[in-house]
C-alpha positions in Angstrom: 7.0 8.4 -23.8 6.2 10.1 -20.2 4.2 8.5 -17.9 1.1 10.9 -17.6 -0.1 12.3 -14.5 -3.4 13.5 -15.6 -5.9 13.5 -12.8 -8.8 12.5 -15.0 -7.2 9.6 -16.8 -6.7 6.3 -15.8 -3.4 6.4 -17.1 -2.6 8.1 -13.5 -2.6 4.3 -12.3 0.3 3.4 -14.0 2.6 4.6 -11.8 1.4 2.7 -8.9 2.1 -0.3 -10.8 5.8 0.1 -11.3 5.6 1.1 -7.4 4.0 -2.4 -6.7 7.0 -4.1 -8.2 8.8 -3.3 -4.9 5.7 -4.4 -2.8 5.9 -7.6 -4.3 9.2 -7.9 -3.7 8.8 -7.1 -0.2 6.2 -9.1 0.5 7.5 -12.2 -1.2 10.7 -12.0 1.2 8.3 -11.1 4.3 5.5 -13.7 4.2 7.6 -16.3 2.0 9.5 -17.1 5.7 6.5 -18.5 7.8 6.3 -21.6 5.8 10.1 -21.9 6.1 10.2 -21.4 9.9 10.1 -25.0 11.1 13.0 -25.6 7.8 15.3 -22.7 9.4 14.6 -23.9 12.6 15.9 -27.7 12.0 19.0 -26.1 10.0 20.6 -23.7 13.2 19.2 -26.4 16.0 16.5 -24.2 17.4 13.0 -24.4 18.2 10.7 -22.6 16.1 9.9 -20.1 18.7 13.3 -19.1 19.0 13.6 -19.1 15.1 10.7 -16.5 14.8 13.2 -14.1 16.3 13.4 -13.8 12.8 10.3 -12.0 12.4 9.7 -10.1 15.5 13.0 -8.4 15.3 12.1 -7.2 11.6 8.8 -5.9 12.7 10.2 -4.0 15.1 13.0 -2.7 13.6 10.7 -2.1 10.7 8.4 0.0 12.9 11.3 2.4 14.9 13.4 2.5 11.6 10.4 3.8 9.5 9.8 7.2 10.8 13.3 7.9 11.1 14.4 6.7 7.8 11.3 9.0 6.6 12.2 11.9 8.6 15.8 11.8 6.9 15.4 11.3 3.4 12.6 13.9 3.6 14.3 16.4 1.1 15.5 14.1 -1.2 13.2 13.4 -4.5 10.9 10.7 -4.1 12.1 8.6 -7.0 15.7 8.6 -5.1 14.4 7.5 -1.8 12.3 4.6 -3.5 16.2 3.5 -5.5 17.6 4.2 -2.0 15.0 1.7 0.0 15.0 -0.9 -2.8 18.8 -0.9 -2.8 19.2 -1.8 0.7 16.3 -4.3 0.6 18.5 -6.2 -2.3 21.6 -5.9 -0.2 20.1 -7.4 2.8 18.7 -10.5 0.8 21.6 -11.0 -0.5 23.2 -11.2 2.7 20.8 -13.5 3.8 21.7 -15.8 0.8 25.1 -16.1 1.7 24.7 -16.1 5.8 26.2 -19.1 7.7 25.3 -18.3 11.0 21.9 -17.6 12.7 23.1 -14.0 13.9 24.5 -13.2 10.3 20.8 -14.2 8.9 19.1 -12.1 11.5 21.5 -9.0 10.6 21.1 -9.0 7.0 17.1 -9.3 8.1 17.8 -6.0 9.9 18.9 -4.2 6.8 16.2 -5.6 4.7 13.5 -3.8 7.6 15.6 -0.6 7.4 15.3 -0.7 3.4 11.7 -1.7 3.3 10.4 0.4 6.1 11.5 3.4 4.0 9.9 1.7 1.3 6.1 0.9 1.9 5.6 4.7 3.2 7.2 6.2 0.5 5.2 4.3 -2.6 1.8 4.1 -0.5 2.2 8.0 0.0 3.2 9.0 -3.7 0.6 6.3 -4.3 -1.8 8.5 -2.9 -0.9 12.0 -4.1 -1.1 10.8 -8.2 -4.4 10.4 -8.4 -7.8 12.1 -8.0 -9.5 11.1 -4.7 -12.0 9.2 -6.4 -9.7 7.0 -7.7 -7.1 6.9 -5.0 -8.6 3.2 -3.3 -7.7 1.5 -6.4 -4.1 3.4 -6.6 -3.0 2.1 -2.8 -5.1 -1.4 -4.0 -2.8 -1.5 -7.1 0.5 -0.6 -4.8 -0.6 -3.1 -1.9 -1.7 -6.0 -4.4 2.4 -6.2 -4.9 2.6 -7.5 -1.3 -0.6 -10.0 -1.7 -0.1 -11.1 -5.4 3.7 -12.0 -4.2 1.7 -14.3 -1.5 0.0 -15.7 -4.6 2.7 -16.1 -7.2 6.2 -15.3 -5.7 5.6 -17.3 -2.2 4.6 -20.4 -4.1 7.6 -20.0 -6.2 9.8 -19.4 -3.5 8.8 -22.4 -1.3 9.7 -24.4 -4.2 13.2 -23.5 -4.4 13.2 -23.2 -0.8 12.6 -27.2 -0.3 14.8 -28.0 -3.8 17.6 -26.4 -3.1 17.6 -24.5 0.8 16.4 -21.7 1.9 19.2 -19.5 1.0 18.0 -19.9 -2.4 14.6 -17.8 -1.9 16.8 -14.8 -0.8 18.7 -15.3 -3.9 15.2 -14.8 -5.7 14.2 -12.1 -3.7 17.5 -10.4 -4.5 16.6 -10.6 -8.4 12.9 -9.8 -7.9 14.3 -6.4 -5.4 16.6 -5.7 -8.9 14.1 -5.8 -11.3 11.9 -3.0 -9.0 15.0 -0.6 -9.0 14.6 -1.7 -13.0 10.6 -0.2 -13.0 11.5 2.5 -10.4 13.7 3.8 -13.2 11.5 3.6 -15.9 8.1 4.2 -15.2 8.7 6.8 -12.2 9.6 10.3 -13.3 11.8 12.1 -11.7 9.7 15.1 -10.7 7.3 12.4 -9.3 6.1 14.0 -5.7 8.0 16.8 -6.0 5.1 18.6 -4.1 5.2 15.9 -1.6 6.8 17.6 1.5 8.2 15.1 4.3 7.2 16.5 7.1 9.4 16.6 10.7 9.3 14.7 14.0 7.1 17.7 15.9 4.7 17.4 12.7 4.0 14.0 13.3 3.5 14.4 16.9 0.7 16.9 16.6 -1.1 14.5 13.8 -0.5 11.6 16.6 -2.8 13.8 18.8 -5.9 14.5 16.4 -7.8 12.1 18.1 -9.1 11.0 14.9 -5.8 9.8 13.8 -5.3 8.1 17.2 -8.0 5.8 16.9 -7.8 5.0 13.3 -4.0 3.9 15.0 -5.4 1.5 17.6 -7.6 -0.1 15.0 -4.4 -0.7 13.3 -2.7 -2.1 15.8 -5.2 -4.4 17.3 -5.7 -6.0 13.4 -1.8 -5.9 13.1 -1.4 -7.8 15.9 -4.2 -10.6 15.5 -2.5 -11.0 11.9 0.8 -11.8 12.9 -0.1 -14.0 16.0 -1.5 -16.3 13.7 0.3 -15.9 10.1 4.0 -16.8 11.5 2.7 -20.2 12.6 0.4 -20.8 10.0 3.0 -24.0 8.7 3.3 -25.4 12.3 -0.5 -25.2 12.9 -1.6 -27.2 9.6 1.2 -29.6 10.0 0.0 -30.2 14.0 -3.5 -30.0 13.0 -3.9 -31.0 9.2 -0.6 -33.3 9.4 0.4 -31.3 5.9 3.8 -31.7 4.9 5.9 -29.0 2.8 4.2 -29.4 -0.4 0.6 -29.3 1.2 1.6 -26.5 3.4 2.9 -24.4 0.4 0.0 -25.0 -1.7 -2.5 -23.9 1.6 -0.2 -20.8 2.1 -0.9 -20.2 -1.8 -4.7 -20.2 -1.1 -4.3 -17.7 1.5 -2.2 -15.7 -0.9 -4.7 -16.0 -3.6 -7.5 -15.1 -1.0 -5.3 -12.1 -0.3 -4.8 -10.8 -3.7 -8.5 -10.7 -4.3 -9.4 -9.2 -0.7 -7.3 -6.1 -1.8 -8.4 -5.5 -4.8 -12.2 -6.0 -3.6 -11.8 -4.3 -0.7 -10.2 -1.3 -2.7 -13.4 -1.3 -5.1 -15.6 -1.7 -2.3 -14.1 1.2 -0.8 -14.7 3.6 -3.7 -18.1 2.5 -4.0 -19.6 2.0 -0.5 -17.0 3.6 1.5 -14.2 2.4 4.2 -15.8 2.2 7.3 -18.2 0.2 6.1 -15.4 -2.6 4.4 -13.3 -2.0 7.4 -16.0 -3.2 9.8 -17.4 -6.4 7.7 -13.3 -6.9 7.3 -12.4 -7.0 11.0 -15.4 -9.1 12.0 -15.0 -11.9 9.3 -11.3 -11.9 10.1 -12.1 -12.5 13.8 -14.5 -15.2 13.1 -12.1 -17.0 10.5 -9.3 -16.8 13.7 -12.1 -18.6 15.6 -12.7 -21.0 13.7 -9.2 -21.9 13.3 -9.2 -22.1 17.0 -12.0 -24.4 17.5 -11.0 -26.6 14.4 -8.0 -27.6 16.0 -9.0 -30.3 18.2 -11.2 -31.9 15.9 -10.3 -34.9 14.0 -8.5 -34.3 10.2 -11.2 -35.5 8.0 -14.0 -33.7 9.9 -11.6 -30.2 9.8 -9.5 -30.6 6.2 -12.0 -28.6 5.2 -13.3 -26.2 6.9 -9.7 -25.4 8.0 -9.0 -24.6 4.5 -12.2 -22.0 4.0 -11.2 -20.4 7.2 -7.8 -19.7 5.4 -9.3 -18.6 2.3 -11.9 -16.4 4.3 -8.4 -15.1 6.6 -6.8 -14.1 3.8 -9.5 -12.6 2.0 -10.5 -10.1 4.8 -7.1 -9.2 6.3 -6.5 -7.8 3.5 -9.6 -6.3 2.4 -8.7 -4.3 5.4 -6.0 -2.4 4.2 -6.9 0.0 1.4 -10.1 0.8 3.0 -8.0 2.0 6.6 -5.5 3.5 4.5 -8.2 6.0 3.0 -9.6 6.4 5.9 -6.1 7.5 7.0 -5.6 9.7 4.4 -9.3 11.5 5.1 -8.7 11.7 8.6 -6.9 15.7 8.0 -5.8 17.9 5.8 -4.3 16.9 2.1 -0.7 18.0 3.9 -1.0 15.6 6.8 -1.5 12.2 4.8 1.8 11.5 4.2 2.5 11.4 8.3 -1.2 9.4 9.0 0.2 6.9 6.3 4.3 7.0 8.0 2.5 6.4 11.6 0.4 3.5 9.8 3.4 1.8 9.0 5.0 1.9 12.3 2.1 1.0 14.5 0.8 -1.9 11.9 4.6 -3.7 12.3 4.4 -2.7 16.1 1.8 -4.7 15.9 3.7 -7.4 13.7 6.9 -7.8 16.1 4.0 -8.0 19.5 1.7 -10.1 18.0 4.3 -12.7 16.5 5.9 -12.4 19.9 2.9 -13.3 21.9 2.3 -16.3 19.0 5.8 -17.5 19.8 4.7 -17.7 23.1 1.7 -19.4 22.8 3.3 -22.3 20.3 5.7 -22.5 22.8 3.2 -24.2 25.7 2.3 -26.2 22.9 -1.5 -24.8 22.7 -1.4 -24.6 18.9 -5.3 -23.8 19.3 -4.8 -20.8 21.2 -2.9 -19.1 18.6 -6.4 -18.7 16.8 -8.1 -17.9 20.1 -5.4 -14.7 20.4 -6.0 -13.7 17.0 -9.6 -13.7 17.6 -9.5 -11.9 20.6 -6.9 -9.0 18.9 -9.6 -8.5 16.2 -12.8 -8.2 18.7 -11.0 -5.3 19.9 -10.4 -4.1 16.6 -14.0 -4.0 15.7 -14.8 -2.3 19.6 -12.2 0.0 19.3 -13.4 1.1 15.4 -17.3 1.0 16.4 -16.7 3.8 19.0 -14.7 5.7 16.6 -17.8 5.6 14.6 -20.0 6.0 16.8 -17.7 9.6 18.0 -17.4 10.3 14.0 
């Protein structure tokens, strides 16, 4: 039986389902590696700064790859590029699995940010184009809960095996969970799927980057982007400075973020439907930059007196961060006409791992004075102008 298409019906959400199997798969193999860091780090004899290499070079390459990568498979269908992206994301995990060197690792983490920065733009814009608008928060909720609910169930899983048998071994896992979304891509995404869906060119994009609109929805982007990732990379080193966790404890923590995470998404996709995005955005971004100050000011405070509150300001981190994102991503979609969503959405991809690769970079630098409190601090201070930056585009709207 086809998948339906139908407008009116729910049904129209199952698609985005099958589309979230890559998500997860993404987002397993992209957050599963902070809690690994300091692991990787003791395995190639390098400090964990040095080790985050790891991340900030995938950012980035994630960000400068993704509109090109878009750009290029433009005329292709939709349901090839997603076989396309998911291939090369299964290729570079598997790589990974089987590296023996630091530089081989990092190369194989290059293809993976090539495959999954054509990826994420490609689902989250068919995503948006199969449903009616009213029922197009829950669509990017459903394809974006793939990234969180991998945080929740795949991350545990994978730190397991990590400290059983290596780290090597979670690529392997990633490998199989990248081959069973080619598996769903296959089956539950028609071929004719976005056929309507028109790529649009480099000069395209430029003239959407200056609709000031867009613009500012970007920096709000990029200041939460980078507030996220100057904290989220480190998160294992600063429970096991501050909290004295070991692996098992720092797994299960990361798991309460992830289970935070998968709930912020999914509320923060109903909440946009029913009270609208700028109003989830703005309660998002200033309860994320209060969890980041906590975290901050926790840090020098004995580890009975901050077990727990360390552990809400987790749970309240990984609620709002992610409560964020559908609610910015409609926004982004609203921000022109139907035609131009597709390049608001590309750009929001870019700028948000910009953000990544700067704010883990700036993270790394700050772990590496050994001021593990002022990775909250920068965080905090990378969402306050989040929240300026989106109250004057209000205030101008």
């Amino acid at each position: 039986m086809s998948v339906s298409f139908a407008h009116t019906s729910h049904a129209a959400l199952i698609p985005a389902g099958f589309l979230a199997l890559g998500t997860f798969a993404i987002g397993t193999e992209g957050f599963m590696i902070a809690p690994l860091l300091p692991v990787m780090a003791e395995d190639f004899r390098m400090a964990v700064p040095t080790t985050a290499l790891l991340v900030v070079v995938f950012t980035l390459v994630l960000a400068l790859s993704s509109p090109v990568t878009t750009v290029a498979t433009g005329r292709l269908p939709r349901r090839r590029v997603l076989l396309i992206a998911m291939s090369l994301f299964a290729v570079g995990n598997l790589t990974a699995a089987l590296s023996s060197s630091f530089t081989a690792l990092m190369g194989a983490r290059i293809v993976m940010a090539i495959g999954a920065g054509l990826y994420v733009p490609a689902a989250n814009g068919l995503a948006g184009v199969i449903v009616a608008q009213h029922m197009r928060g829950r669509a990017l909720a459903i394809v974006s809960t793939g990234q969180t609910l991998a945080i929740a169930l795949g991350l545990p899983l994978g730190g397991l095996i990590g400290h059983a048998f290596g780290w090597r071994a979670t690529f392997l896992l990633v490998s199989a969970m990248s081959a069973a979304a080619i598996a769903g891509i296959l089956t539950g995404i028609p071929g004719s799927a976005g056929r309507e869906v028109s790529v649009p060119s480099f000069r395209e994009r430029v003239l959407v980057i200056h609709q000031r609109q867009v613009l500012r929805l970007l920096a709000v982007s990029l200041f939460w982007s980078i507030g996220a990732f100057a904290a989220y990379p480190y998160l294992a080193e600063y429970l096991a400075t501050v909290l004295l966790f070991g692996p098992l404890a720092i797994t299960a923590t990361v798991s309460l973020w992830g289970v935070s995470a998968a709930a912020g998404v999914l509320t923060g996709g109903i909440f946009n439907d029913r009270f609208g995005a700028s109003r989830v955005v703005r309660w998002s971004l200033t309860l994320l930059g209060l969890s980041f100050l906590s975290l901050a000011i926790l840090a020098g405070l004995p580890v009975t007196v901050a077990l727990v509150p360390v552990l809400m300001a987790v749970a309240l981190w990984g609620f709002t961060v992610w409560s964020f994102f559908p609610a910015q991503m409609s926004r982004l979609i609203g921000a022109g006409a139907p035609s131009q969503a597709p390049v608001a959405l590309a750009l929001n991809t870019s700028t948000m791992y910009f953000g990544f690769s700067v704010g883990s970079a700036l993270g790394a630098a700050v772990l590496g004075t050994g001021a593990i409190w002022g990775i909250g601090l920068l965080a905090a201070s990378a969402e306050l102008i989040a929240v300026a930056v989106n109250a004057a585009l209000v205030r101008t709207r």
